[in-house]
KENUMI-155911 format. One line per field, with one value per residue (C-alpha): residue in one letter; x, y, z. Coordinates in pm, whole numbers, plus 50000, padded with zeros to 5 digits. Example, Ala and Ser with C-alpha at 12.3 -4.5 7.8 and 13.67 -1.06 7.14 Angstrom:
# KENUMI-155911
residuo <- c(A; S)
east <- c(51230; 51367)
north <- c(49550; 49894)
up <- c(50780; 50714)
//
This chain:
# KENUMI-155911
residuo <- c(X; X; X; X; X; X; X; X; X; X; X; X; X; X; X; X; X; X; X; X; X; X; X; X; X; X; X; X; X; X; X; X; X; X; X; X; X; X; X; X; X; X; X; X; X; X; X; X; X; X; X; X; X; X; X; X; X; X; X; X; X; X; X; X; X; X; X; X; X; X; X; X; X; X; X; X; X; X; X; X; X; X; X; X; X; X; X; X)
east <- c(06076; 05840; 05714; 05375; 05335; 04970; 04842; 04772; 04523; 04627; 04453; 04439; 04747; 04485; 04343; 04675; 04710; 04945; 05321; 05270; 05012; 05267; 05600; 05357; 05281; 05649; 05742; 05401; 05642; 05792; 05630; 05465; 05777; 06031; 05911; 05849; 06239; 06330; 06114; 06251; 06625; 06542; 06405; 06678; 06924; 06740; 06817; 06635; 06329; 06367; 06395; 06098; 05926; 06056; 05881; 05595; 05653; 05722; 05862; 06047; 05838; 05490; 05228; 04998; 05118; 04901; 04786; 05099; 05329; 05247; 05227; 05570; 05684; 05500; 05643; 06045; 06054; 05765; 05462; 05544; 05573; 05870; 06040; 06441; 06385; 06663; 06462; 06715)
north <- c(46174; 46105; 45770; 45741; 45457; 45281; 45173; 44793; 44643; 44320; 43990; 43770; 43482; 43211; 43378; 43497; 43312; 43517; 43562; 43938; 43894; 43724; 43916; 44204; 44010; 44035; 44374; 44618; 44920; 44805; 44853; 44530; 44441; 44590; 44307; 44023; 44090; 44066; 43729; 43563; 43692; 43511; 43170; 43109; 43213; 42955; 42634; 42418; 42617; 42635; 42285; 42198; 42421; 42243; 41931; 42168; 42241; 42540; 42790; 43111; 43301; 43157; 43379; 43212; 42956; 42694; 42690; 42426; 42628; 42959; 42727; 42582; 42953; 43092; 42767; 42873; 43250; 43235; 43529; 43852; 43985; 43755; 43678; 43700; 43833; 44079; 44395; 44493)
up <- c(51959; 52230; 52304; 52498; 52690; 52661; 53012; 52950; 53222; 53392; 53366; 53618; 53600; 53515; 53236; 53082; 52717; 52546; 52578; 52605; 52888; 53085; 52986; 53079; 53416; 53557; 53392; 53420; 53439; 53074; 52702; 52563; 52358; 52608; 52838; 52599; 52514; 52871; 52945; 52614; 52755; 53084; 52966; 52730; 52961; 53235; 53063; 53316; 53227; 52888; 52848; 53026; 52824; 52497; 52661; 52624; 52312; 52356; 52054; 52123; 51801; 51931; 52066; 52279; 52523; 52688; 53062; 53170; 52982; 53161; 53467; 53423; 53353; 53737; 53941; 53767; 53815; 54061; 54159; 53969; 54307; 54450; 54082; 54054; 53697; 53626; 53537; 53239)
//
């Protein structure tokens, strides 16, 4: 079985509302829920993040986050092109 990879365009960070926008954000070379597995794998694993997120209200199952938590999410793991993130 061959899987085809779509080619998904890239909003700019300030107009990224979705999850999948962002997990998309730090891993462009990855399929949409390849990446949103990775990002959930980081936050919970980052328990300083994740619990400022939960201030946020944050949910693990939600699909659109808010501006301060995608904000809160950039200042942890930083620009996609200077984040730590573990690519697997």
């Amino acid at each position: 079985m061959i899987m085809e990879k779509k080619l998904y365009i890239q909003k700019p960070v300030n107009e990224i509302r979705y999850f999948r926008e962002l997990a998309m954000y730090y891993h462009p070379e990855d399929t949409p829920e390849i990446a949103v597995r990775k990002l959930r794998k980081y936050i919970n694993e980052f328990e300083e993040l994740l619990n400022e997120l939960k201030k946020l209200n944050y949910r693990e199952r939600i699909q659109g986050i808010t501006p301060l938590q995608r904000n809160t999410i950039i200042k942890y793991l930083g620009e996609n092109d200077e984040t730590g993130i573990p690519s697997a």
